[in-house]
BAFI-3210 file (N, C-alpha, C; in Angstrom, 3 decimals, decimal comma, padded with zeros to 6 digits):
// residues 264
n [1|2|3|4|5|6|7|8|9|10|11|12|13|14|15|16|17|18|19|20|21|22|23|24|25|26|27|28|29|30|31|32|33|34|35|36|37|38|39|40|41|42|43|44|45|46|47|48|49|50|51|52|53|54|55|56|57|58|59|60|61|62|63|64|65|66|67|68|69|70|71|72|73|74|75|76|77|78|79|80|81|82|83|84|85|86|87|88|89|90|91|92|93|94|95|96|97|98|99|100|101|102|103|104|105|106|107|108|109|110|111|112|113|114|115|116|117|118|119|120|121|122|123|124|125|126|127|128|129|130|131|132|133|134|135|136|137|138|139|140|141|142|143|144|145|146|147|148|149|150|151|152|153|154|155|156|157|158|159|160|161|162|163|164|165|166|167|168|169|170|171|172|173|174|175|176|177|178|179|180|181|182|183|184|185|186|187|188|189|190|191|192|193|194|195|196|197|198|199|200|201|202|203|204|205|206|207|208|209|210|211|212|213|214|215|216|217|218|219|220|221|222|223|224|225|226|227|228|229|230|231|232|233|234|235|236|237|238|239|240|241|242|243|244|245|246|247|248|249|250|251|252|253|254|255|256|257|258|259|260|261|262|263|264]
n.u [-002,208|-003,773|-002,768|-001,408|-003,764|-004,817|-002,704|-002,964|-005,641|-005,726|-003,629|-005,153|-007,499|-005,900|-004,757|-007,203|-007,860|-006,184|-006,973|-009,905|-010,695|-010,067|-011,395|-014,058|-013,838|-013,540|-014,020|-016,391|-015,029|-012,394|-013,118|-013,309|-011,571|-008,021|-007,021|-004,334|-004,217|-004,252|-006,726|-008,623|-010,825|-010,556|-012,862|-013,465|-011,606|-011,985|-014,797|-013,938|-012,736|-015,169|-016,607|-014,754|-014,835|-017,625|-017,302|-015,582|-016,697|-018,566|-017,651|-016,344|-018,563|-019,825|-017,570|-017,670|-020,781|-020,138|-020,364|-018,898|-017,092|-018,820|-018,454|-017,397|-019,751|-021,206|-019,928|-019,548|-022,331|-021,997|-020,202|-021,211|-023,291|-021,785|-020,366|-022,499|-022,973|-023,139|-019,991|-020,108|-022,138|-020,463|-018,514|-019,563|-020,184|-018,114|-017,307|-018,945|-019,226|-016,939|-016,423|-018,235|-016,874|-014,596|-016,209|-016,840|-014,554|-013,768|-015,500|-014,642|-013,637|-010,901|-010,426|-011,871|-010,343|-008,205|-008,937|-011,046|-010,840|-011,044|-012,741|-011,302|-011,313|-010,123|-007,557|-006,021|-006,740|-008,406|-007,792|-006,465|-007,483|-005,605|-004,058|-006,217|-006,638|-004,889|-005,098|-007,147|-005,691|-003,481|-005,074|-006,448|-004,226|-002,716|-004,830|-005,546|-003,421|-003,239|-005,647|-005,038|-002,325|-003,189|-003,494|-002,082|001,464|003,569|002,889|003,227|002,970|001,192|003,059|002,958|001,724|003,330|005,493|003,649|002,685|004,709|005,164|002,965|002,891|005,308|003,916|002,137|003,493|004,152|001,718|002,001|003,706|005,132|007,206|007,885|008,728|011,090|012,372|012,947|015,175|016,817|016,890|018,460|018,670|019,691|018,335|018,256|016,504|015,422|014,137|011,598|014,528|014,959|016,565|016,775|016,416|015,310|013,966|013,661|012,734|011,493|009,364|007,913|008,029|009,892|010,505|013,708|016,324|019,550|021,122|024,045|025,416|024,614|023,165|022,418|021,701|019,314|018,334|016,421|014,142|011,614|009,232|008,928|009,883|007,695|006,000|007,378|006,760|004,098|003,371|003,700|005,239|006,291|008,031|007,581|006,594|008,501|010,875|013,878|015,470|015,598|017,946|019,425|021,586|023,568|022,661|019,978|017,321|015,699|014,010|013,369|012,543|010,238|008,895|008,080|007,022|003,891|001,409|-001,766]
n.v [-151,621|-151,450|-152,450|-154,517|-156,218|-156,529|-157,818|-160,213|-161,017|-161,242|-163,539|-165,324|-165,596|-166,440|-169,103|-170,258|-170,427|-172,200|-174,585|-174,852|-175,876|-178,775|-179,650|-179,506|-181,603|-184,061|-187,149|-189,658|-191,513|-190,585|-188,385|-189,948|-190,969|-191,178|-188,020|-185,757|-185,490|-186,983|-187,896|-187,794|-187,982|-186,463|-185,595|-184,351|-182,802|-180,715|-180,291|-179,232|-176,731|-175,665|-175,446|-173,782|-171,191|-170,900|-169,916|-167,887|-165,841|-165,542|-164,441|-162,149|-160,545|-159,976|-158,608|-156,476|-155,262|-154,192|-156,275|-159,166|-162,099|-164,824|-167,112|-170,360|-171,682|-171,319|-171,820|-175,046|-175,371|-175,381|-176,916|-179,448|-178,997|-179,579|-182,056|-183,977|-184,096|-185,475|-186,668|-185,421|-183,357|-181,957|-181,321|-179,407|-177,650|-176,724|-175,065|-172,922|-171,751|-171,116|-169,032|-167,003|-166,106|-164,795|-163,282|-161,550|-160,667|-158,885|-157,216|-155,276|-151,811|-149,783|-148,158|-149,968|-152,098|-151,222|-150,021|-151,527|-154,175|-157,592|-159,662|-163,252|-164,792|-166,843|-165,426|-162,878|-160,309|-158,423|-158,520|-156,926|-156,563|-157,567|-159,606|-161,470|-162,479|-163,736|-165,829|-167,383|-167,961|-169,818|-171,797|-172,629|-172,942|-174,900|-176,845|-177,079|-178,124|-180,799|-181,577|-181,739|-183,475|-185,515|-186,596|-186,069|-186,549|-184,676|-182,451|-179,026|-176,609|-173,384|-171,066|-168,274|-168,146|-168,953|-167,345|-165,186|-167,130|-168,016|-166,466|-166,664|-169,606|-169,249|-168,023|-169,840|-171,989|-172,858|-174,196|-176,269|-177,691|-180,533|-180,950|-183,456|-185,495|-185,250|-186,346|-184,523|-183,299|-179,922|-177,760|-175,806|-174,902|-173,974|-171,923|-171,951|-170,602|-170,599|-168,624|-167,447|-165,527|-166,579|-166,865|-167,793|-169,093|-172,211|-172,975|-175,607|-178,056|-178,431|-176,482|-175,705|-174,470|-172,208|-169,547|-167,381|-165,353|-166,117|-169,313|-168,644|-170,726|-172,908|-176,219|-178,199|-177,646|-176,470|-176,889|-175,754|-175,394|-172,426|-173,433|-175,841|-176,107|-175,277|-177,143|-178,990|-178,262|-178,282|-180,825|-182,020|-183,087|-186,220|-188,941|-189,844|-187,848|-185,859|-183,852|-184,038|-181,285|-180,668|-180,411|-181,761|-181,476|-181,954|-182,541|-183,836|-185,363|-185,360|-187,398|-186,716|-184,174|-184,669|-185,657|-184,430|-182,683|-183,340|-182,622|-181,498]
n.w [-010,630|-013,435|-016,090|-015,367|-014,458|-016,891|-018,686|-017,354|-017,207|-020,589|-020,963|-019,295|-021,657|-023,236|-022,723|-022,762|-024,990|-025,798|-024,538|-025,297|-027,627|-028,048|-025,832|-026,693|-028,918|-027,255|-026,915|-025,357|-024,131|-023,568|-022,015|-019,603|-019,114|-017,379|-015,957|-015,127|-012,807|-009,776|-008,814|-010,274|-013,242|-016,866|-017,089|-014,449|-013,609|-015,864|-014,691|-011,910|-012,788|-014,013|-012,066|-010,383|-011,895|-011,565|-009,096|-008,839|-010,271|-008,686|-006,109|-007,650|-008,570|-005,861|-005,132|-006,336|-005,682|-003,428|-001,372|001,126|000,654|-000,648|000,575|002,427|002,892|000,808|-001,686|-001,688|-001,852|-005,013|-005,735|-005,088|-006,672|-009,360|-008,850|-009,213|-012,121|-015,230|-017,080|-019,788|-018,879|-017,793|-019,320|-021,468|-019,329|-018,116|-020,183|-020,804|-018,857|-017,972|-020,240|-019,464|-017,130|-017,976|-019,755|-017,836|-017,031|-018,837|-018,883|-016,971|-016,229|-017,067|-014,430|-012,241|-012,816|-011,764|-008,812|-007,995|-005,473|-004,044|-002,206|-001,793|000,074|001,041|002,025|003,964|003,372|001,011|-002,407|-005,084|-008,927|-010,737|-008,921|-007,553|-010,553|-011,116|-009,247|-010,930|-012,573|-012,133|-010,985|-013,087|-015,474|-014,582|-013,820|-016,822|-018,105|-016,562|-018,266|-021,035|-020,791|-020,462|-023,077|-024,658|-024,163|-024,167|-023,792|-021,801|-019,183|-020,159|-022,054|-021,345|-019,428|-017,049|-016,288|-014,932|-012,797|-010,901|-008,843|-007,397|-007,077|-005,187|-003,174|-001,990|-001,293|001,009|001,705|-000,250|000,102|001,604|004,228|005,946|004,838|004,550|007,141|009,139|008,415|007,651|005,344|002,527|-000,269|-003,691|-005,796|-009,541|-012,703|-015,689|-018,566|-017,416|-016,307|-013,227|-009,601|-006,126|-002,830|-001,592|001,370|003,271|005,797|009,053|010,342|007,567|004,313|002,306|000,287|-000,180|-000,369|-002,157|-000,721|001,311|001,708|000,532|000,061|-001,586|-005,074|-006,995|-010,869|-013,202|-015,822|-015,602|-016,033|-015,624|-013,309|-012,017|-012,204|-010,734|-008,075|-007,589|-008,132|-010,379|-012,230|-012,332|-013,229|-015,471|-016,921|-016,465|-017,729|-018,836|-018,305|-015,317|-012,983|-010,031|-007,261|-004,528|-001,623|-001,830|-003,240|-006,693|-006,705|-004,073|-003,644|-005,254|-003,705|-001,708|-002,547|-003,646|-004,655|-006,199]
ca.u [-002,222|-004,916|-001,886|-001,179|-005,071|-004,979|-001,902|-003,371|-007,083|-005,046|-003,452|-006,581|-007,965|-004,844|-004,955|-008,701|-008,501|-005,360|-008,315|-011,090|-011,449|-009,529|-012,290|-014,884|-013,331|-013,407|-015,327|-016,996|-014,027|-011,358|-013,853|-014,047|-010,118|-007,424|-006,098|-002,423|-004,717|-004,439|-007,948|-009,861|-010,410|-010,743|-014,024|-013,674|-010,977|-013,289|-015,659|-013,366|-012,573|-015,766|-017,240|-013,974|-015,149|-018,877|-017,051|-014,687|-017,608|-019,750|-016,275|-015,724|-019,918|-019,659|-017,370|-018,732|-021,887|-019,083|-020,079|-017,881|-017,010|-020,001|-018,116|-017,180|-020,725|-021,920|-018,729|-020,088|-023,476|-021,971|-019,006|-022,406|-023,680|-020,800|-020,416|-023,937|-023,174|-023,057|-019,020|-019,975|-022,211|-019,288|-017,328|-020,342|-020,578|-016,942|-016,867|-019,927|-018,729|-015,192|-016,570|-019,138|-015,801|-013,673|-016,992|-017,101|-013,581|-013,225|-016,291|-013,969|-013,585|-009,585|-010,611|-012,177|-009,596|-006,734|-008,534|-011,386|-010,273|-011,641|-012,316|-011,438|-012,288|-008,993|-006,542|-006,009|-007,565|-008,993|-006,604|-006,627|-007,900|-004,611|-004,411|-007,485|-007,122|-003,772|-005,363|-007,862|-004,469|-003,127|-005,968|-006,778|-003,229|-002,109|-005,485|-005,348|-002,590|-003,630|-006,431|-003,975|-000,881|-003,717|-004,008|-000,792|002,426|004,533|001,992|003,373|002,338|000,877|003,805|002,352|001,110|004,947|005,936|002,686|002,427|006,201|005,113|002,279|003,814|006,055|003,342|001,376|004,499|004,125|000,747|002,353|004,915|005,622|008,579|008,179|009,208|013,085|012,735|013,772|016,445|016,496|017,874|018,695|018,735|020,047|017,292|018,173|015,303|015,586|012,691|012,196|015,652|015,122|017,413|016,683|016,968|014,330|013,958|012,615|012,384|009,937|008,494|008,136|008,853|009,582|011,526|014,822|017,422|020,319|021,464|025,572|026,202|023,633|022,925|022,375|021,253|018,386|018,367|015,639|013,108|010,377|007,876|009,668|009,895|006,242|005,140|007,793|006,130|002,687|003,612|002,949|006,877|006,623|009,170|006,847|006,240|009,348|011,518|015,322|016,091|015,768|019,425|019,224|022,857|024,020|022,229|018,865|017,499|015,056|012,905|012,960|011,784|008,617|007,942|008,156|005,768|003,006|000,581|-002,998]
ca.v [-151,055|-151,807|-153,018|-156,107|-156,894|-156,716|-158,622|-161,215|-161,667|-161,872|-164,880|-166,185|-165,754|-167,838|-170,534|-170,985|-170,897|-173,685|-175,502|-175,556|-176,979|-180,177|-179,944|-179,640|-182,836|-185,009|-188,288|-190,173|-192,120|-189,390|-187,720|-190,895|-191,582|-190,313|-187,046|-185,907|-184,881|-188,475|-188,318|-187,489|-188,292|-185,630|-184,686|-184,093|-181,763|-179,996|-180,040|-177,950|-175,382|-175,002|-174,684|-172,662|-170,071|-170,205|-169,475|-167,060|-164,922|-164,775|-163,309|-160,887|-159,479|-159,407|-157,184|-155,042|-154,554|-153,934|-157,289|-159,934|-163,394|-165,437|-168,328|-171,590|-173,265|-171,093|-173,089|-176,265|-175,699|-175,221|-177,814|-180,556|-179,156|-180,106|-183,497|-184,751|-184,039|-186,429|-186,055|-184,431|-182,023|-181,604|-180,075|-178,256|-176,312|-175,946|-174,437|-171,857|-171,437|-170,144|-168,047|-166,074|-165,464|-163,915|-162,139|-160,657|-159,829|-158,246|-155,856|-154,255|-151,107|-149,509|-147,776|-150,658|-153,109|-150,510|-150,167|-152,910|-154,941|-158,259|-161,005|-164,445|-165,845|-167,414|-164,637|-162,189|-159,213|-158,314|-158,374|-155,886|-157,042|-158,335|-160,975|-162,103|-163,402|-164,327|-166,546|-168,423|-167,854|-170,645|-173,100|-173,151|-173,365|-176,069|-177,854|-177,546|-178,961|-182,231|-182,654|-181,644|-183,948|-187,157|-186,915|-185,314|-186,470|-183,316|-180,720|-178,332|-175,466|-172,470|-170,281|-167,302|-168,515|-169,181|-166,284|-165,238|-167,843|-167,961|-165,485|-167,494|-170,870|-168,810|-167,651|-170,819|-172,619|-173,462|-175,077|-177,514|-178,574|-181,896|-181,397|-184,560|-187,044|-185,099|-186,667|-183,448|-182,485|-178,661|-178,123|-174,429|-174,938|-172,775|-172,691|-171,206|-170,843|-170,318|-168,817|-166,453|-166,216|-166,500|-167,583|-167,860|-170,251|-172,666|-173,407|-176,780|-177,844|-178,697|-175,307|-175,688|-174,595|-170,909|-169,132|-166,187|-164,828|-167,723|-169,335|-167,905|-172,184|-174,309|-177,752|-178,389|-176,813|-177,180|-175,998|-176,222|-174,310|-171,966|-174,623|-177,273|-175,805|-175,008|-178,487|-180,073|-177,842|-178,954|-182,447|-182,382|-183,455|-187,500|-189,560|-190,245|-186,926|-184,955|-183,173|-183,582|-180,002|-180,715|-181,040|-181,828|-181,548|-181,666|-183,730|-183,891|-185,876|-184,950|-188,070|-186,738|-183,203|-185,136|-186,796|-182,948|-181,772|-184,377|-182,035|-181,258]
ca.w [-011,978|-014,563|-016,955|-014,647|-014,716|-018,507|-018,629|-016,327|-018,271|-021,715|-020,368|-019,472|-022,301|-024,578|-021,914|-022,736|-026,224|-026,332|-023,992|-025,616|-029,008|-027,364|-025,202|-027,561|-029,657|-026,456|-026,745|-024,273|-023,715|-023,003|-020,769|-018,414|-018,836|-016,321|-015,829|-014,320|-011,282|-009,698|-007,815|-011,043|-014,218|-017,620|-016,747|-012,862|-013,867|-016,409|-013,775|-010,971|-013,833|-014,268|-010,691|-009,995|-012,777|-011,116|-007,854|-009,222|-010,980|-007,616|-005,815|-008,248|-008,286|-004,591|-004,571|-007,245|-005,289|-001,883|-000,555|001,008|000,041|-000,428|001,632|002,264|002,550|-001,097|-002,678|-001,264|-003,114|-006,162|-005,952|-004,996|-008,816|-010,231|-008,987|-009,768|-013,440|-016,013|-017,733|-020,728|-018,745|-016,779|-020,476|-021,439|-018,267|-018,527|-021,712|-020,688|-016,888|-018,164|-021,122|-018,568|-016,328|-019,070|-020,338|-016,440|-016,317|-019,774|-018,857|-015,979|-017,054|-016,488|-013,502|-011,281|-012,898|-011,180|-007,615|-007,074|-003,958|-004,267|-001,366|-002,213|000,979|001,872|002,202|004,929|003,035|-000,230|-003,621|-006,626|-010,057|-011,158|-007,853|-007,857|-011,981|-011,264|-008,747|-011,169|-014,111|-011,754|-011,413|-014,989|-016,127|-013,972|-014,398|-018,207|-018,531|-016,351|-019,088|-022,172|-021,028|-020,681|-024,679|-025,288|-022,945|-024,608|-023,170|-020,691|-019,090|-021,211|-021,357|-020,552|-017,525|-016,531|-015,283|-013,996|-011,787|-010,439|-007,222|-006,638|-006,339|-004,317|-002,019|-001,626|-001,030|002,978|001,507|-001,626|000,720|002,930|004,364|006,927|004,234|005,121|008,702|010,580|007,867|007,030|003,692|002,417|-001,729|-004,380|-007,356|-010,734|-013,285|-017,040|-018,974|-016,805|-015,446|-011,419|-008,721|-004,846|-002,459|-001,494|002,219|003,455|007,023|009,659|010,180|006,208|003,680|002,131|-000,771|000,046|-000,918|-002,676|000,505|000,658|001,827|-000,152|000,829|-002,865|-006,039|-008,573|-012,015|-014,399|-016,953|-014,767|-016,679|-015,156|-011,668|-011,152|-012,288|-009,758|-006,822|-007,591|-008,193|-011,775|-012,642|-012,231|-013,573|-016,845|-017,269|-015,778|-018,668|-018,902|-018,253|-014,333|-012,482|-008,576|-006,810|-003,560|-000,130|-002,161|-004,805|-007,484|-006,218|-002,340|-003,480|-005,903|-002,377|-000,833|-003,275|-004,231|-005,760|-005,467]
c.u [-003,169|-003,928|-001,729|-002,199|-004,774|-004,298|-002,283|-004,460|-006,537|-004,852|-004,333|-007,209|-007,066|-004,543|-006,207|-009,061|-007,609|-005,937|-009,009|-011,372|-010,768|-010,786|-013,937|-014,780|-013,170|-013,983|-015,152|-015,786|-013,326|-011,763|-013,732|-012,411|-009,928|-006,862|-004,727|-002,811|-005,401|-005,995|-008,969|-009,814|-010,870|-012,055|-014,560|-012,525|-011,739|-014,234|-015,440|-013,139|-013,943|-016,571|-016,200|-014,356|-016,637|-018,594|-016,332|-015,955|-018,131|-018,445|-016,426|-017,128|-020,150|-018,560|-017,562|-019,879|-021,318|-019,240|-018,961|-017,694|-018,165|-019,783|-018,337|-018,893|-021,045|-021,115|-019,143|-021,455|-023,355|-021,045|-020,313|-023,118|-023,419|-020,729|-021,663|-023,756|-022,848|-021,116|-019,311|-020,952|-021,140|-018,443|-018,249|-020,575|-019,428|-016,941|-018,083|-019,633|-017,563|-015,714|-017,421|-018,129|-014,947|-014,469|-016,585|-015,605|-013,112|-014,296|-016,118|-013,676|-011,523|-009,587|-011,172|-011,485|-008,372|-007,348|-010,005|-010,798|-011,475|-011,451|-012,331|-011,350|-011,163|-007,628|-006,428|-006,904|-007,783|-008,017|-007,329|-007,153|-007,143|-004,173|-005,098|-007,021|-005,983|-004,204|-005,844|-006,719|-004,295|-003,925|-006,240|-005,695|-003,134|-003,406|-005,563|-004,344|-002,565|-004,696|-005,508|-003,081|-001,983|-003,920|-002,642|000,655|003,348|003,825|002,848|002,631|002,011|002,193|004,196|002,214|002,089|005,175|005,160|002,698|003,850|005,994|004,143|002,689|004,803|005,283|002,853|002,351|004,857|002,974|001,142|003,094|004,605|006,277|008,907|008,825|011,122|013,122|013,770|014,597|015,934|017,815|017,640|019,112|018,649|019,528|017,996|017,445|015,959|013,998|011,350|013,401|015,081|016,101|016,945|017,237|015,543|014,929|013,142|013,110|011,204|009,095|007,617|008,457|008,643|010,809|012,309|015,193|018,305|021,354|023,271|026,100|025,085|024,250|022,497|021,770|020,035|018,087|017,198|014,656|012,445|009,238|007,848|009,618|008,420|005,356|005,955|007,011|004,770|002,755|003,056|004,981|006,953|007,188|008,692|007,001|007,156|010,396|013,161|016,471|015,932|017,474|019,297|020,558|022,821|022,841|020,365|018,690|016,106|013,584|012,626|011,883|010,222|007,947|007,394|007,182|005,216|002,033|-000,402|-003,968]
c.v [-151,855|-152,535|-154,116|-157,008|-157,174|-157,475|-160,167|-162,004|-161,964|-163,058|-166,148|-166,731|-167,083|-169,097|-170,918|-171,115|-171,794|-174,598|-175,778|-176,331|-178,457|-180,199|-180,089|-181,097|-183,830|-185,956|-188,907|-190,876|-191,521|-188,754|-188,524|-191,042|-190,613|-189,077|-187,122|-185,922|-186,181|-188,737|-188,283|-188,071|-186,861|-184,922|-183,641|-182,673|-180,287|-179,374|-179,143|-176,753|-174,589|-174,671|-173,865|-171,577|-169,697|-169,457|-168,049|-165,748|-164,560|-163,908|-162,136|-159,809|-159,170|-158,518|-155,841|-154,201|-154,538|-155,044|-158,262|-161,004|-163,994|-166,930|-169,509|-172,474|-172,677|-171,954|-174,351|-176,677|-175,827|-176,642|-179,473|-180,511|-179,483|-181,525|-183,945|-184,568|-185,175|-186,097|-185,383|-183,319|-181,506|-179,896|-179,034|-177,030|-175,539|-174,761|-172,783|-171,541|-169,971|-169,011|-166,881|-165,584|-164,731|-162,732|-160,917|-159,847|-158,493|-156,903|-155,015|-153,262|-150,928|-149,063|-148,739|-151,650|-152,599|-150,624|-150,701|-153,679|-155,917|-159,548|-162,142|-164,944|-167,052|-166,929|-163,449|-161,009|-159,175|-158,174|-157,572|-157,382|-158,922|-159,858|-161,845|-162,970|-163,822|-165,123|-168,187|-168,750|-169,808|-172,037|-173,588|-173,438|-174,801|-177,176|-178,203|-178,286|-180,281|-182,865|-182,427|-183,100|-185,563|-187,371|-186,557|-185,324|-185,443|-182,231|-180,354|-177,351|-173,895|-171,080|-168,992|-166,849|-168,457|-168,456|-165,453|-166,003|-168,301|-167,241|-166,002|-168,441|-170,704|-168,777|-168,683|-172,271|-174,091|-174,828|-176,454|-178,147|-179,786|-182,149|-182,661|-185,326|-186,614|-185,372|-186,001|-182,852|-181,481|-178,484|-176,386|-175,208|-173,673|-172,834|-171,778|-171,512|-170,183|-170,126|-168,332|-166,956|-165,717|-167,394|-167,080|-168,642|-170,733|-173,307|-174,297|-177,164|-178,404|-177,587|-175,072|-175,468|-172,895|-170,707|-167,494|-166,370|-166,344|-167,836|-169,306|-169,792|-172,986|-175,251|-178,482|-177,062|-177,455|-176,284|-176,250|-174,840|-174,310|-173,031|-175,542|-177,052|-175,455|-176,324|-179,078|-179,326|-177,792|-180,281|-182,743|-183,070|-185,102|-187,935|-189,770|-189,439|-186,153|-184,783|-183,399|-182,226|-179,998|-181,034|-180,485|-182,213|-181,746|-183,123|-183,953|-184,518|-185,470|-186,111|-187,560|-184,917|-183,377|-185,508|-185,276|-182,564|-182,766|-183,385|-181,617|-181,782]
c.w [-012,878|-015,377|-016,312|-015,370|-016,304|-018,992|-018,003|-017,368|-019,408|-021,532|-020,054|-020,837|-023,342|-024,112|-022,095|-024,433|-026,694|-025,822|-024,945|-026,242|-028,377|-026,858|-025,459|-028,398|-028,529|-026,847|-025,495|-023,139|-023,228|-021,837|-019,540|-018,311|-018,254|-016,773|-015,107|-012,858|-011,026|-009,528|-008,997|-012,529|-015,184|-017,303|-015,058|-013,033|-014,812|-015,311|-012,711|-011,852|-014,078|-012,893|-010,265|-010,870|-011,979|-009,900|-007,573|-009,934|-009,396|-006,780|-006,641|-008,342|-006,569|-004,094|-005,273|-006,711|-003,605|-001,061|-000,013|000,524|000,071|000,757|001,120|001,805|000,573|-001,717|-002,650|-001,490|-004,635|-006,760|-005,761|-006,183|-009,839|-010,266|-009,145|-011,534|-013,883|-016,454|-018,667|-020,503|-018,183|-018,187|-020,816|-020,104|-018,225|-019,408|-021,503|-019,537|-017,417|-018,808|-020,293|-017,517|-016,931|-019,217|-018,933|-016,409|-017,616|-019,364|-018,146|-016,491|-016,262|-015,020|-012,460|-011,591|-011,702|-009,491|-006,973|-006,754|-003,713|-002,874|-001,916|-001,453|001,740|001,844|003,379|004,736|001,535|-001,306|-004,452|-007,674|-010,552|-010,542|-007,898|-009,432|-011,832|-010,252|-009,680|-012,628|-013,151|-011,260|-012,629|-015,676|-016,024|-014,565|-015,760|-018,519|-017,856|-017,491|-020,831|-022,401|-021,283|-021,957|-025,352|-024,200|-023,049|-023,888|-021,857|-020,287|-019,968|-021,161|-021,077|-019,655|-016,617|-015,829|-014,440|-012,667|-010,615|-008,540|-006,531|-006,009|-005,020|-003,172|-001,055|-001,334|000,819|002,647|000,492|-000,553|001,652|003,116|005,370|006,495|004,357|006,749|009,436|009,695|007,487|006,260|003,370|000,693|-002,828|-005,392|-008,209|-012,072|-014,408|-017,529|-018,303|-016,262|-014,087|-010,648|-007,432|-003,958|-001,674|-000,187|002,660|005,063|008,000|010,145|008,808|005,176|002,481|000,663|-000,188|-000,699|-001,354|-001,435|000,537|000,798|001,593|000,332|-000,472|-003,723|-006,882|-010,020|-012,864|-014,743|-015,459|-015,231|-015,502|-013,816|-010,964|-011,502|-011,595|-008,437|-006,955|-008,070|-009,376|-012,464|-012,320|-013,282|-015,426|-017,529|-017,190|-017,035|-018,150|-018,357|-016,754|-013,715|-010,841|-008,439|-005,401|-002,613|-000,622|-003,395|-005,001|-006,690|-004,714|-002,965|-004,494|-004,646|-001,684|-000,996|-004,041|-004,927|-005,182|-006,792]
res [x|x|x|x|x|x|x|x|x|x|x|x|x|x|x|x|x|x|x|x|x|x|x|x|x|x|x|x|x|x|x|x|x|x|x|x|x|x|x|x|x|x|x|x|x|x|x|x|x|x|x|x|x|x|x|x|x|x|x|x|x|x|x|x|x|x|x|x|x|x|x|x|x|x|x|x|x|x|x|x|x|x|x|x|x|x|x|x|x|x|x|x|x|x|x|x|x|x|x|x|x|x|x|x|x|x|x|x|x|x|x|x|x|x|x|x|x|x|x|x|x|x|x|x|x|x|x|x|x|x|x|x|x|x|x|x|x|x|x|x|x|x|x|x|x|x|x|x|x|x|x|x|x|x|x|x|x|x|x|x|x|x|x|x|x|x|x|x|x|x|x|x|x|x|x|x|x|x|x|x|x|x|x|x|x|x|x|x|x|x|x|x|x|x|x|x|x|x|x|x|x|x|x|x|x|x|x|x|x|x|x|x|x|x|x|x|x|x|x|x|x|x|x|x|x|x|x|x|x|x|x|x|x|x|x|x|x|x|x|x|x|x|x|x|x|x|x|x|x|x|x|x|x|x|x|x|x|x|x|x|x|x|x|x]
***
């Protein structure tokens, strides 16, 4: 449905305009200090947002003109453009990367938002409109808010993005996970989410690790805000950073499932 898509790019768009001017007001200093995203600092984050937008634009004209993904090595010319930058080309490219990906997605008309089928190059087959931006919804959230919380420890996720991104996290779930650090234990957990309300049950394991139905004999429970639950399954929830409104019960503790889910 075209309404998703539209629903989707909105989102985009109010996650890029609680970005920017921060990102415009950076100085030199901020740029070089750390982000939440251990490996990088403010500008390296900048810097994936904005080669994910150059990467995310050539996807979406290849399949406009019926082509397929441009592929792994094209990403790997562009992601080598990025790192040679200076940090504050890093925000400037940002800031013109993103805005040329919005421009692209706003010029979809209703009819190729509802049934262009888009490759992104690491999924089984091609996604609608709505997929696809709910793909880059969830890089840009999550990463905004690693360069947000380094200036601002109150920042959470945009909460917009929240419930958007809820089916993702879901999907990409097998991938966040490390269930080794439960040496062999398989754990069946009963989540309940506020903000959206959701409840399931979160399966962990050495096969890995998946989301059902609410398991009828939990092995514990976890309660907390949807905010709160998609920054503990990308390992954005450390002890510094991790909100009150979390409650871990039963044969699991809050620190074994941060170890579960370290991040990216």
């Amino acid at each position: 449905m075209s309404a998703d898509a539209d629903r989707v790019i909105a989102v985009l768009h109010a996650a890029a305009d609680q970005l920017e001017p921060l990102v415009r007001g950076l100085t030199p200093e901020q740029l070089t200090a750390p982000s939440a995203a251990s490996e990088w600092d403010v500008s390296q984050v900048l810097g994936h947002l904005g080669s994910g937008a150059v990467i995310t634009i050539a996807g979406l004209r290849a399949a406009l003109d019926g082509k397929p993904n441009p592929g792994l090595d094209a990403n790997r010319l562009v992601w080598a453009v990025w790192d040679a930058m200076s940090p504050a080309e890093r925000a400037a490219g940002y800031l013109d990367a993103n805005a040329d990906l919005l421009a692209a997605y706003d010029a979809l008309d209703a009819g190729t938002r509802r049934d262009l089928r888009i490759d992104l190059g690491f999924l089984p087959e091609p996604v609608d409109v709505a997929a696809a931006a709910r793909f880059r919804l969830n890089e840009f959230a999550l990463h905004s808010w690693d360069v947000r919380v380094a200036l601002d420890p109150a920042a959470t996720v945009h909460p917009d993005a929240v419930p958007e991104l809820l089916d993702v996290e879901a999907f990409l779930l097998g991938f966040l996970a490390r269930p080794a650090v439960l040496d062999g234990r398989d754990l069946a957990l009963a989540v309940t989410l506020r903000e959206p309300d959701r409840s399931f049950g979160l399966l962990l394991g050495a096969s890995g690790a998946s989301v059902g139905p609410v398991p009828e004999h939990a092995d514990g429970t976890v309660t907390a805000s949807a905010e709160s639950w998609l920054r503990l399954v990308t390992g954005r929830l450390a002890p510094e950073r991790g909100p009150s409104d979390v409650d871990v019960t039963g044969d699991v503790a809050l620190e074994t499932l941060r170890q579960v889910f370290p991040g990216f």
